[in-house]
C-alpha positions in Angstrom: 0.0 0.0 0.0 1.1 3.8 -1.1 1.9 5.8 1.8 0.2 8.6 0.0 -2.9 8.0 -2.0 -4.9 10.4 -4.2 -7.2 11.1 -2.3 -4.5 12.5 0.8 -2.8 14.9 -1.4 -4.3 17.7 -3.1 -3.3 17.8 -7.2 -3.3 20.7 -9.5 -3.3 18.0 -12.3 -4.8 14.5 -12.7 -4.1 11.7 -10.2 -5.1 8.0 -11.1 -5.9 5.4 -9.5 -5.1 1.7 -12.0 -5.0 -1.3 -11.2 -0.8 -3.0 -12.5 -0.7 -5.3 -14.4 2.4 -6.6 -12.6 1.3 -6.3 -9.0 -2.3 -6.7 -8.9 -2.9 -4.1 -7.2 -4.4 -0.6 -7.4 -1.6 2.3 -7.6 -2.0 6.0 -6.7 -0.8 8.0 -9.3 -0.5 11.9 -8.2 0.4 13.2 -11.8 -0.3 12.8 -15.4 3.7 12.5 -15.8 3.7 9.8 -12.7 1.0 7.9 -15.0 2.6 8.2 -17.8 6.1 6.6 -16.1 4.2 3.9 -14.7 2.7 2.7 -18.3 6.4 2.7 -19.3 7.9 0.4 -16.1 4.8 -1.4 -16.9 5.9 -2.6 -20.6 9.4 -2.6 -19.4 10.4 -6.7 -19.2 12.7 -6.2 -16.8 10.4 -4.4 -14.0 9.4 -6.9 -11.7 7.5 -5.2 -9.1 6.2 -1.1 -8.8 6.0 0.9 -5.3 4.4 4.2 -5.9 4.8 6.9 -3.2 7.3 5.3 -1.2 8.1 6.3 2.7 12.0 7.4 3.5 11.4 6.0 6.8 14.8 4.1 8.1 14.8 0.6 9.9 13.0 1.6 12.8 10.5 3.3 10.6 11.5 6.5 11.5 12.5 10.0 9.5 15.4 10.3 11.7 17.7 9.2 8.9 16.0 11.9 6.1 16.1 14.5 9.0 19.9 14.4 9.6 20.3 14.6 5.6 18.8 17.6 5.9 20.4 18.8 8.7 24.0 18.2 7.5 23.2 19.9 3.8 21.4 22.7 6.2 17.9 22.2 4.5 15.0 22.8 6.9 13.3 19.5 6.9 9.4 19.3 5.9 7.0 19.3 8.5 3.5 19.4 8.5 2.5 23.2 8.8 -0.1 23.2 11.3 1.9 20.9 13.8 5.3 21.3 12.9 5.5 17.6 13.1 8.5 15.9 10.8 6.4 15.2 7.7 7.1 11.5 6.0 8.8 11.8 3.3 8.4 9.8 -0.4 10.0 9.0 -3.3 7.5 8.8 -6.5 8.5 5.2 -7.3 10.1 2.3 -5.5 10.8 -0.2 -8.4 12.5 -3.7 -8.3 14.3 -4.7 -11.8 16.0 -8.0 -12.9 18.9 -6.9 -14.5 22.1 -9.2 -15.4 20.8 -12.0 -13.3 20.1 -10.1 -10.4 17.3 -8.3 -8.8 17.8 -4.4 -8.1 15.8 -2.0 -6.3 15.7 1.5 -8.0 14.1 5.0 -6.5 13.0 7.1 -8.6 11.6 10.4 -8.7 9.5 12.4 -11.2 8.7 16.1 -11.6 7.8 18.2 -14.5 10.9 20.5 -15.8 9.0 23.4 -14.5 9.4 22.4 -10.7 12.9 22.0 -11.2 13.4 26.0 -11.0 11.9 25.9 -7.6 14.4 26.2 -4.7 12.3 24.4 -2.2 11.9 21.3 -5.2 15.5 20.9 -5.6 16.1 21.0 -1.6 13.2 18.3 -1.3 14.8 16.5 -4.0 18.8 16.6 -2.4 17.5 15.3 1.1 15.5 12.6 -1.2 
């Protein structure tokens, strides 16, 4: 299960809810370009399984480990603004490939060029 689905975050675009074709299950898409990604691990041979929204939480299923990231490249970690409790962090996609005989297990995240000229975006996406 997504530790964000659509219907926790609010989109300025199109979030999607399908069920994979690999997994089974039903994934939370928070953006046409996320949907669009997904279609392509989906055709991809060597994807084996698909995680979407993925928590940075360390062993003990803590942010501890994404807080001092952000504390050594002085980033102020996210928080949740009414609280100011440590928000959970998440990568887009969580995704487990067969390559060369062995099975890897590669993050990745996707944003739209446009968000790359935000400051705040490219401090979310060093502590990621």
């Amino acid at each position: 299960k997504p530790w964000l689905t659509i219907q926790d975050v609010p989109s300025l675009g199109r979030c999607t809810e399908t069920v994979g074709w690999k997994t089974g299950r039903i994934h939370h898409l928070l953006s046409k370009l996320e949907t669009k990604y997904f279609y392509h691990l989906e055709w991809s041979d060597s994807v084996i399984d698909i995680r979407e929204q993925y928590p940075l939480l360390d062993e003990f299923d803590s942010c501890e480990e994404a807080m001092e990231i952000a504390r050594e490249i002085n980033v102020q970690y996210p928080v949740i603004p009414i609280t100011r409790t440590p928000n959970v962090m998440t990568t887009d996609f969580l995704i487990t490939v067969f390559v060369k005989g062995e099975f890897v297990t590669k993050a990745r995240t996707i944003k739209y060029a446009k968000e790359l000229n935000d400051k705040r975006v490219l401090e979310k996406l060093e502590v990621e």
